[in-house]
Structures are given as C-alpha cells and as structure tokens.
C-alpha positions, 0 to 999 in steps of 0.5 A, a space after each residue: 521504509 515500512 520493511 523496518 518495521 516488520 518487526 519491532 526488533 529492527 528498529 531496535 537494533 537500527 537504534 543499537 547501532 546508530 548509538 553505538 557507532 556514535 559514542 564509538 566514534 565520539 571516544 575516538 575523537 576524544 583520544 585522538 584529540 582531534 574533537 573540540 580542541 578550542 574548547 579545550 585550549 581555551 579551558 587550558 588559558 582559563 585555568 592559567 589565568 585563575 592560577 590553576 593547574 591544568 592538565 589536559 587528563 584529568 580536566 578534560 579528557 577524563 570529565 568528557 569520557 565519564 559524560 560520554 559514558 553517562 550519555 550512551 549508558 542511560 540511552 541504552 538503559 532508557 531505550 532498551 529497558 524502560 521504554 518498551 515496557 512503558 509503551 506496553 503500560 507495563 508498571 507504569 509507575 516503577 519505569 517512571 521513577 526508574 527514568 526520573 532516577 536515571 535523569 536524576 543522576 545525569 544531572 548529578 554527573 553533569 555537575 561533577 564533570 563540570 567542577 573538572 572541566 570547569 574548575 577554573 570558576 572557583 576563583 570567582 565564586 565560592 565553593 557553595 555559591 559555584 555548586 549551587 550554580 553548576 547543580 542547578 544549570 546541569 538539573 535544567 540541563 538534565 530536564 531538558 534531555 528528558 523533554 528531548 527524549 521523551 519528544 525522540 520517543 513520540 516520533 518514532 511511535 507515530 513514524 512506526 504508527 503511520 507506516 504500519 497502517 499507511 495503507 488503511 490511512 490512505 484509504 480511509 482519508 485519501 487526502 492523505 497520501 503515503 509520499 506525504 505521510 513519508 515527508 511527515 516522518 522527515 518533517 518530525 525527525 528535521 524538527 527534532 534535530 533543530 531543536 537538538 541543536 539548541 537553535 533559537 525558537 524563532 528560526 526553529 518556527 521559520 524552517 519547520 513551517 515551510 516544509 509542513 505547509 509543503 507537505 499539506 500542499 502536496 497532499 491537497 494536490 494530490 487529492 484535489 487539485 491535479 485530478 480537476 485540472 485534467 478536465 481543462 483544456 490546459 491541464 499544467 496552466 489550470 493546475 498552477 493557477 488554483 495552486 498558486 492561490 492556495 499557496 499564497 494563502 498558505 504563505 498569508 497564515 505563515 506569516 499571521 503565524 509567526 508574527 503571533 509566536 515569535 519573539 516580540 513579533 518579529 516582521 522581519 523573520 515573519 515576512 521572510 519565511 512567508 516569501 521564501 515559503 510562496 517561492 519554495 511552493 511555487 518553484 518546488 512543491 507545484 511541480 514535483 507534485 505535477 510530475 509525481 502525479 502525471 507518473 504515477 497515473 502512467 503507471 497505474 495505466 500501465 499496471 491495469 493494462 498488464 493485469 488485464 492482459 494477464 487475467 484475459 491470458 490466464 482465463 483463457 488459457 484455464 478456460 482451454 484447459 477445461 474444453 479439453 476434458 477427457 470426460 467429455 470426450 469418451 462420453 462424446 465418442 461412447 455416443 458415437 460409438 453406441 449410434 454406430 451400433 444400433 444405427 446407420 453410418 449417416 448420423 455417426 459421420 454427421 456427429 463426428 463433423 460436428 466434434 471436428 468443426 467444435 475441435 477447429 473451432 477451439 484450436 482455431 477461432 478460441 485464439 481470437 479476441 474477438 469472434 463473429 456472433 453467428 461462429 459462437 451460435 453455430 459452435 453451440 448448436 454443435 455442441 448440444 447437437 453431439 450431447 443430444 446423441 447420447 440422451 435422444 433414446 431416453 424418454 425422461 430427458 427432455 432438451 428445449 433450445 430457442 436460439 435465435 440464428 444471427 445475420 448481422 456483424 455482432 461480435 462477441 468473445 469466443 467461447 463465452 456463453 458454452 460454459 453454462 451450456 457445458 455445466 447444464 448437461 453435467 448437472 442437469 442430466 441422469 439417465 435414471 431420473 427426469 430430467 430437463 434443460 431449456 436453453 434460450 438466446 435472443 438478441 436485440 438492439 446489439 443486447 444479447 440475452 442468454 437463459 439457461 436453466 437445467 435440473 440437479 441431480 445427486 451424483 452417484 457416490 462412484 462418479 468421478 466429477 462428484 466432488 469437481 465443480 470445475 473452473 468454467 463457471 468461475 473463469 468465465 466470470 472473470 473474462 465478462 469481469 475483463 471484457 464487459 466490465 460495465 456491460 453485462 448482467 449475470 444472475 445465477 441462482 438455484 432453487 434446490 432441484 432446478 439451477 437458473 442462469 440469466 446473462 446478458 451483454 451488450 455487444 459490439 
C-alpha cells in the first residue's frame, strides 16, 4: 500500500482512472438503457399523466448526460487544477472562489436538468414557485457535494499522511501499529461511502462505530494485552479474559454513545449495535488479533535468526579474508628467511612449525563455533612468537605479554582476541623509533580479561597499508555484537602516541 504513494503523481493517476472508468461506464449504460430504467419509465407515466409530451431523448437521456458530464468535468477540474494548489497554500483565495464558482454552477445545471427530467411538476406548481423549489433543492443538493468533497480530500491527505510516516507513527506511539493505521484508512473510506450513500445518520453511527472500537482494540492488544498474557501459564485463557472485559466496556460506551446521538434516543439501535459489537470483538477482533500476534513473533524469531546466522557467516568469512594477508605473510617468511641467514636452521624450523600450527589452526578450528580457551591462547603464543622474529634484533622495540596458561574447559570464539594483537604489531612497531607493546590475558571466575596497548607511529608516505585501516577491528565488533550481546565490555581509546584496548568476556 505505502508503494502508491511514492510518488503524488500515482495516486493521481489511480484518481484519473477510477473516474474515468466510471462515467465511462456510466455513458455506457445510459445509452444501452439498461440503467435506472424504472426511474425513467416512471418519469414516462408522470408526463402522461400531467398531459405532456415525453420523449425518452430530450427528458431523460439528454438531462442525464449533460449531469454526467457536470459531474466528471468539475471532478477533474477540482482534483487536478484546484485542490492541489490549495493544499500547497498556493492562492488560497482565487481556488476557493474558483470552487465555490464550480459548485455554483452544478447547482445551476442541476436545476435545469431537472425542469427536463422533471417537467411534468409544471402541472402542479407554477413556473416561479417550481423554480424556486428546484433552485433551492438542487443549491442544497450542490452543497452537500462540496461537504462531501471537501470530506473525500481530508481522507486522502491523512491516508497519504499515515502511510508516508507509518514507520515514525509506530515508533513514536507504539500503541499504534501499521495493521491499525491500515484499517483506519478503510474505516474512513467505508465511512465515507455510507455517507455517499445518503444513508440515515443513525445507521451511519451503528456501522461506523463497531469497526473503529474494532480497531482501537486491536492496537490496545497488540501493545498491551498479548504481550502480558504470554507470562501466564495459559497465554489464550489469560489473554481473552482481560479482552473480554475491555470489550465490554467498549460495548458499554457504544451504547452510552449512541443513545446521546441518535435520533430521539434510539435504545433499540443503541443496544443492538452494543450487542453486535461485544459479539464481533469477541468472535472476530480476539482472535484475529491473537493469530496475527503469535505470527508475527514467529516471524520476527525467524528473521533474527537469519540475521545472526548471516552476520556470524559474513563476519567470519571478512574476518578469514583479512588473516589471509599477504603483508603478513612475506614479512613472516623475510623473517624467516633473514634468521636462516644469520643463524642456525633450529629457530627457522621452530618458526616454521609454528606459521604451520597457526595455518591448521585458521583452516581447521576457525570453522568451529566454538573453540576451547587454551587453542585461542596457544594460537596467540604462536603468533607473537613468529612476529618477535623479526624485532628480537632491534633494541628499540620492546614486546611484554602476561598471558596466563588455561586448564580448565573455558570455551570461546576462535579467533576473537588475534585481531587487536594483529593490529598491535602493524601499528604499534617501526624499526626506526621506540617502540612498545604489552599484552595482558588473565582469567577469573569463567570472566576473561584481555588488555592490549601498543605505541603509533606515522607510517611512511611509501607504505602500502598507510591508508588501510582494515576490516579486523570492525568485524570482531560485530561477532562479540553477535556472540556476546550482553556479555562482554569493550574499550578502545588513544591518547595520540599510544593506543589502548580493554576487553573482557564472560565465557562459558
């Protein structure tokens, strides 16, 4: 439904169309004659009567087209021409007295049409007495098609107002919800209709009132009622109890209601629309609202589920992609390769066991959900062991780690605590200035708790990675988001040479 109103032009162009068809089909029924054929007939007798000549042409099928033309030619001229510019306060006072001219001269042809399709009254009034009945009835005629008009326009200017803005509606009010602001657009096109239809006031009251208390009963279970009855044992029982009672006070005003508005204080219609209203609530509003409710949870539990598979799958496929880095690994393998130079073969084997275990350990274990704690500490061991190769011959650099071994059956994400490690030594190392990282992992009481902190340097102008923050930071937010939604703590913060991270999870 919101997708015809995208754009203003579509609902003008659904309005083009619906009249059109209509006086389309109503000039086909006119000349077929196959529409208000006893209303014609019946003129045919009255003439007859009165002693006039009547032809079907002149007294009924021309005054009927030259109305149908009135009708469809003001419609368009109103909709399309002077409406729009009256909703944008766009000379106010020229479009109303364009409109006030327009119904003007409806109620002018009105009265003409009728002398024709009505001549036979000159019989029983005289000429002055019968125009000045005709005048007035088709002004008053005429004025109740500008209240009508004016009442089509408000209703499509707040359909087209709650559709656009459903969403903020919702979220502002969540009483209110988007199913109710749905019916409350049929409620006031229904309405309308029945008051096209010239139907008496006091049955206008009974029909419009049950779906509207229908409605707000709706919204009010929605928001309220079904969500507190899932805590009871039995949820339906619970739930249809309390609406059963705000049903019948609803009933209860209906009929307060209407016994202040109808005609003479009609008890009869006043007590029948209250009845039928209790019923319709009970056999109708209760449990469509029960059903739509209970789906729409199933749906929504079926929807976060897929998010989160979808977000674990897609953070950790990101999260593989960036420990495939080939950065890492030529510089991996330059220190492996500088150490095979300058020393024996015992430490270039120990680092290549390790790069291998680390490799196993991406391709293998990263796949799991869930990894035992010591695998994550040994696979960090492993790395900071291989990226101490390549600084151990510098001074200037000086690398601390408190982590704590693990012996009991901790679980944890795999992969989760390497990517501020990782993002230590790109950051936090250069060859040419001081630099530190300390790393700290304890664990107590199934909490873990994971500090890192590193120094910065400005990268040179030629390095490659200069301008690439990379993707581990971020994606490991996102899976502690996914895997430790209330469990965890994260801090990162900088103080403009040094980069600080604090973690900690709860594990199970």
């Amino acid at each position: 439904m919101k997708n015809f109103i995208k754009n203003p032009s579509d609902i003008n162009r659904i309005e083009y169309w619906a009249a059109t068809t209509m006086f389309v089909f109503s000039i086909f029924f006119l000349v077929s004659g196959s529409v208000n054929m006893n209303e014609w007939k019946y003129n045919k007798v009255s003439f007859t009567e009165a002693q006039q000549e009547y032809t079907y042409f002149n007294n009924y099928f021309l005054p009927s087209l030259v109305r149908y033309i009135t009708f469809y030619g003001s419609y368009l001229l109103l909709s399309f021409f002077i409406v729009p510019p009256l909703s944008r306060r766009e000379n106010i006072t020229l479009n109303v007295l364009l409109t006030l001219v327009i119904f003007y001269l409806i109620s002018v042809i009105l009265a003409v049409t009728v002398t024709w399709l009505q001549g036979y009254l000159f019989s029983s009034y005289t000429e002055d007495q019968l125009y000045a009945k005709l005048f007035q009835e088709s002004a008053i005629f005429s004025f109740w098609l500008l209240m009508m008009f004016a009442l089509y326009n408000f209703i499509k200017h707040i359909a087209i107002y709650l559709l656009e803005n459903s969403d903020l509606i919702q979220s502002k009010y969540r009483v209110i919800t988007r199913d109710g602001i749905y019916a409350f657009i049929v409620w006031m096109i229904g309405l309308f209709l029945l008051l096209m239809s010239q139907v008496e006031s006091d049955i206008v009251l009974a029909f419009a009132s049950c779906p509207l208390a229908g409605i707000i009963l709706y919204c009010y279970s929605m928001y309220i009622l079904l969500p507190g009855s899932q805590r009871a044992a039995k949820p339906y029982r619970s739930y249809l109890g309390s609406f059963s009672w705000v049903a019948l006070l609803s009933s209860f005003s209906i009929f307060v209601v209407l016994l202040i508005l109808t005609s003479q204080n009609n008890e009869e219609i006043s007590f029948t629309t209250a009845f039928f209203n209790l019923v319709f609530q009970l056999l109708f509003t209760a449990p469509l609202s029960w059903y739509v409710y209970k789906h729409r949870i199933t749906v929504d539990y079926e929807i976060k589920g897929l998010q989160t598979a979808l977000g674990r799958s897609t953070a950790d496929l990101n999260f593989l992609r960036s420990q495939i880095n080939p950065h890492f690994l030529f510089n991996i393998l330059n220190a492996l390769y500088g150490t095979s130079l300058q020393e024996n073969a015992e430490r270039t084997s120990e680092g290549i066991q390790k790069l291998g275990d680390m490799m196993r350990f991406m391709l293998h274990e990263n796949l799991q959900e869930k990894i035992s704690l010591n695998r994550e500490i040994e696979y960090l061991n492993n790395y900071i062991a291989l990226q101490s190769l390549r600084t151990q011959s510098s001074p200037e650099i000086t690398i601390s780690t408190e982590i704590e071994e693990h012996v009991g059956i901790l679980q944890i994400a795999p992969m989760l605590l390497i990517p501020f490690v990782e993002n230590a030594f790109k950051h936090g190392i250069s060859l040419k200035e001081r630099s530190n990282i300390r790393i700290s992992l304890v664990n107590r009481d199934k909490t873990l708790y994971f500090d890192i902190s590193n120094s910065m340097h400005e990268k040179p102008a030629n390095d490659p990675e200069k301008n690439n923050n990379g993707i581990g930071l971020s994606n490991v937010k996102q899976r502690l988001r996914l895997m430790y939604p209330t469990r965890h703590e994260l801090s990162i913060r900088e103080s403009g040479k040094e980069f600080f991270v604090h973690l900690t999870i709860q594990l199970d």
